[in-house]
C-alpha positions as CSV (number, residue, x, y, z in Angstrom):
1,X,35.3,17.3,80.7
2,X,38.5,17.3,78.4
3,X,41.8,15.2,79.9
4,X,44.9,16.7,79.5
5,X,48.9,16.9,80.0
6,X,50.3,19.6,81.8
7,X,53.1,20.5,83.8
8,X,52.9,21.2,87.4
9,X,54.9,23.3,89.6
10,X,54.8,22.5,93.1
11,X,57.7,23.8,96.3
12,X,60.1,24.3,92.9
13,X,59.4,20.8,91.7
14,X,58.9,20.0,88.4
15,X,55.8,17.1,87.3
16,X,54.7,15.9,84.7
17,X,50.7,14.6,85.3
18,X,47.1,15.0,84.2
19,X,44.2,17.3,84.6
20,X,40.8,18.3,83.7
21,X,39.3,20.8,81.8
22,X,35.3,21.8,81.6
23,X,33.5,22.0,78.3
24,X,32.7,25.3,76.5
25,X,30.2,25.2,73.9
26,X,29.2,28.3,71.9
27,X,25.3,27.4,71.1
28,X,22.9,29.3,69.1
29,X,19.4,29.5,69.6
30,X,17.1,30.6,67.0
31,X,13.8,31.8,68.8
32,X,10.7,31.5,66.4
33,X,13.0,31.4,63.1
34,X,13.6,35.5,63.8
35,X,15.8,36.3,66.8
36,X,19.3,34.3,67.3
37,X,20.8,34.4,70.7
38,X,24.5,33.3,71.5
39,X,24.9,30.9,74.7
40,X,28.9,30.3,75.8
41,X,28.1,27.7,78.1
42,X,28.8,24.2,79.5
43,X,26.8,22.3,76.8
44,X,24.9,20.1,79.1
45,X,21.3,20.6,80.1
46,X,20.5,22.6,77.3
47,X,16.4,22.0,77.8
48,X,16.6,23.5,81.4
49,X,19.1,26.4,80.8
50,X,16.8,27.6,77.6
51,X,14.0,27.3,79.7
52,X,15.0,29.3,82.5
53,X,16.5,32.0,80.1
54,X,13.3,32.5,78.5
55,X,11.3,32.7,81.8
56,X,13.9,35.3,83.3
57,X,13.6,37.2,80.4
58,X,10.0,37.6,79.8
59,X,9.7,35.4,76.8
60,X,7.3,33.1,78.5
61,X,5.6,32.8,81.5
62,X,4.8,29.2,81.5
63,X,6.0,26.1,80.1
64,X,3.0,26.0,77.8
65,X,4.4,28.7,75.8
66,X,7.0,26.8,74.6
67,X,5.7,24.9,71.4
68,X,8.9,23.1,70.8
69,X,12.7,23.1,71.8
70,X,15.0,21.5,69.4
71,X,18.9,21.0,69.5
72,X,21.8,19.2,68.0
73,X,25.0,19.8,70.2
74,X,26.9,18.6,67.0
75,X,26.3,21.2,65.0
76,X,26.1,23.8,68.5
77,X,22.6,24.8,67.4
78,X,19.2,25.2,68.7
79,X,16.0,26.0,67.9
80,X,12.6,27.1,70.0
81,X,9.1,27.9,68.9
82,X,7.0,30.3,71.0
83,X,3.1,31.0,71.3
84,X,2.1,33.1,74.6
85,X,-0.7,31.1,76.1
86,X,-4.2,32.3,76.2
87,X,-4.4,30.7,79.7
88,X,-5.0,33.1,82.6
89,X,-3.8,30.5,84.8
90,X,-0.3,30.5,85.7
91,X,0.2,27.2,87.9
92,X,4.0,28.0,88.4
93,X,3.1,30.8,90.9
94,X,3.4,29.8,94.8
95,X,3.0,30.9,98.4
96,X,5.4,30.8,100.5
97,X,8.5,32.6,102.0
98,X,11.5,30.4,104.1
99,X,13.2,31.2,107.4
100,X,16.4,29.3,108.1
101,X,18.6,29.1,111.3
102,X,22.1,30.4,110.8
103,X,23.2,27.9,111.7
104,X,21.5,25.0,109.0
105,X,22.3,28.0,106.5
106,X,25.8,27.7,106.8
107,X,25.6,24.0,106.8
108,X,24.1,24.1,103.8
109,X,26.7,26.1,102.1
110,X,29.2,23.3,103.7
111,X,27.0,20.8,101.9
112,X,26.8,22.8,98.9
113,X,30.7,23.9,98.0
114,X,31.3,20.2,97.8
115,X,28.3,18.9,95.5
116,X,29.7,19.5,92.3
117,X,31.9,17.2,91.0
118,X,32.9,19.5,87.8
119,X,34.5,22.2,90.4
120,X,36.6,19.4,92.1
121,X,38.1,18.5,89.1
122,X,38.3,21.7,86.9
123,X,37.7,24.4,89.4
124,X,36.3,26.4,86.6
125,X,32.0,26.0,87.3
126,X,29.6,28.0,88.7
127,X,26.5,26.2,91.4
128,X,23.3,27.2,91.8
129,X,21.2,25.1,94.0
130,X,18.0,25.1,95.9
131,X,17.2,24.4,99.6
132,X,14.2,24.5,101.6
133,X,13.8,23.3,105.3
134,X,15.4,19.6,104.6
135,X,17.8,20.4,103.0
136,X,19.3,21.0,99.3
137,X,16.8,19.9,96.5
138,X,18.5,20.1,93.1
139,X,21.6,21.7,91.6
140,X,23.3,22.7,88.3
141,X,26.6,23.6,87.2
142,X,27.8,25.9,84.3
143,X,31.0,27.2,83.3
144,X,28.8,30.5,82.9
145,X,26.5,31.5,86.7
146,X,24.1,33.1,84.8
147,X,23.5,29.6,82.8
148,X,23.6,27.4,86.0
149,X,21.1,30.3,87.4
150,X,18.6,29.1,84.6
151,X,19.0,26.0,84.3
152,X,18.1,25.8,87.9
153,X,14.6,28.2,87.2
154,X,14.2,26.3,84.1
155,X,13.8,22.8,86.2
156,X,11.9,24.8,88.2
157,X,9.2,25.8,85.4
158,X,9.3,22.7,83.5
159,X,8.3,20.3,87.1
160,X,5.7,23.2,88.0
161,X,8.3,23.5,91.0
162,X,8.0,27.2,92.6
163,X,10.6,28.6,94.5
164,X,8.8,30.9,96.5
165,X,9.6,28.8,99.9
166,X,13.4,28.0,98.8
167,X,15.9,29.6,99.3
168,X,18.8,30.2,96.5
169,X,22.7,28.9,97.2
170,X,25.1,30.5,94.7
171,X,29.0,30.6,94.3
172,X,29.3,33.8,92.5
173,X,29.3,37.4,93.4
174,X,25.8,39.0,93.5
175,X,25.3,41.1,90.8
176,X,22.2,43.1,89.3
177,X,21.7,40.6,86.8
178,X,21.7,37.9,89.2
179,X,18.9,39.3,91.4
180,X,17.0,40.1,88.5
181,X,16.8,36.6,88.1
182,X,16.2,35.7,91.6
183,X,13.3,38.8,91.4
184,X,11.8,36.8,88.3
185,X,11.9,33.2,89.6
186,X,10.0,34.5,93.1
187,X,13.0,32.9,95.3
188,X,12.6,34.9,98.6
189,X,16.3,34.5,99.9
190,X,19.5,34.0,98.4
191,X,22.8,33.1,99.9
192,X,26.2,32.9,98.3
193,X,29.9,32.7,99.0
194,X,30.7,35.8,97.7
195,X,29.5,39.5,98.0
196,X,26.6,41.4,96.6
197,X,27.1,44.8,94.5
198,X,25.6,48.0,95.9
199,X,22.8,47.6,93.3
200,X,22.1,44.0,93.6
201,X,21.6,45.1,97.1
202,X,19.4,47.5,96.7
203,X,17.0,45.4,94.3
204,X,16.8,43.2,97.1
205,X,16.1,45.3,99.6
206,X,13.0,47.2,97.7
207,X,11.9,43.8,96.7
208,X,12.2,42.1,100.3
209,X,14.8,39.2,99.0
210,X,16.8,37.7,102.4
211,X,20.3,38.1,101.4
212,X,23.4,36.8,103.1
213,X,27.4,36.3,101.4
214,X,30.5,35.5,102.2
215,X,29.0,32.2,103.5
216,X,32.0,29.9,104.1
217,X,32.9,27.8,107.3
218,X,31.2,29.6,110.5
219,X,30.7,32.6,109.1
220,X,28.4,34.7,106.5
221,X,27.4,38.5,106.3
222,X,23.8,38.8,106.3
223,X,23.4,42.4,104.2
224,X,19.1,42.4,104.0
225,X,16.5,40.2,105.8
226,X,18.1,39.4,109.1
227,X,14.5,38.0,110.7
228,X,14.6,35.4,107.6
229,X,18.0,34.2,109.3
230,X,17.1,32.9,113.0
């Protein structure tokens, strides 16, 4: 985060104070020294949000097919070396499924909209975080939601942590996109404080995905899966 001056206008009065503002890093990634892909993002767990890129893209479908990842956020550049893996094991896979009371759902999300630090300050981040029965297990932030999406999936696949018993907390709307991810990464409910899209609705309803928005004090719509939410 970047400290600055500014002005601020509050009930006509006139202040002079300080205020924060989040990174923005344009990265490049060269992928096997032939395709280059362009990441605006936060500039901060790079590893993870590569990682979870490639999975939710199909690039790989384990860790093991990443040979290396190398970047220097001085020069905004990164490089990664791919080789599928011959293995017809894929020990990222898990069984699973989650059911949550409304009510520890909701506390969650009251948990969740005050865990990142960067919003507090900047207001200008994304969350995605993961929760199971006990509670919320990791979360990222990213100026960007698809990046803090990955970098959550690409924790996920590089601790051989599966998400198919979690259930997925997110502060932005619910796109296509996003539920492609959520589709990829096997997560079998997600839960944000903001709407789905007609599509991104009806991917998760042909794909059986719990999904509930607009998750904010004691209230959420719950718009597919209402036995998941008890």
């Amino acid at each position: 985060m970047k400290k600055i001056n500014i002005i601020r206008i509050k009930n006509s009065e006139r202040k002079q104070t300080e205020d924060h503002l989040t990174n923005e890093v344009t990265l490049k990634v060269s992928i096997n020294s032939e395709e280059t892909l362009i990441f605006p993002c936060s500039g901060d767990y790079v590893n993870e949000m590569i990682t979870g890129y490639l999975y939710t893209k199909g690039y790989i479908s384990t860790i093991g097919d990443i040979r290396s990842l190398d970047y220097l956020m001085e020069e905004r550049k990164a490089s990664v070396s791919l080789e599928k893996s011959k293995s017809l094991i894929n020990g990222f896979a898990g069984n699973g499924g989650i059911q949550l009371p409304t009510s520890q759902v909701l506390e969650f999300m009251d948990t969740f909209s005050n865990l990142s630090e960067q919003f507090k300050m900047t207001g200008a981040v994304h969350t995605a975080a993961m929760a199971n029965q006990s509670g919320i297990q990791k979360h990222f932030d990213d100026i960007g939601r698809h990046n803090a999406i990955d970098k959550l999936i690409g924790y996920g696949v590089t601790n051989n942590e599966p998400f198919s018993d979690k259930c997925l907390l997110l502060t932005c709307r619910m796109s296509q996109s996003i539920i492609s991810k959520v589709i990829t990464a096997g997560f079998p409910m997600v839960v944000s404080t903001s709407p789905p899209s007609d599509q991104a609705l009806e991917m998760a309803r042909e794909n059986n995905i719990a999904m509930a928005g607009f998750a904010r004090g004691n209230r959420m719509n719950i718009y597919n899966g209402g036995e998941s939410f008890l």
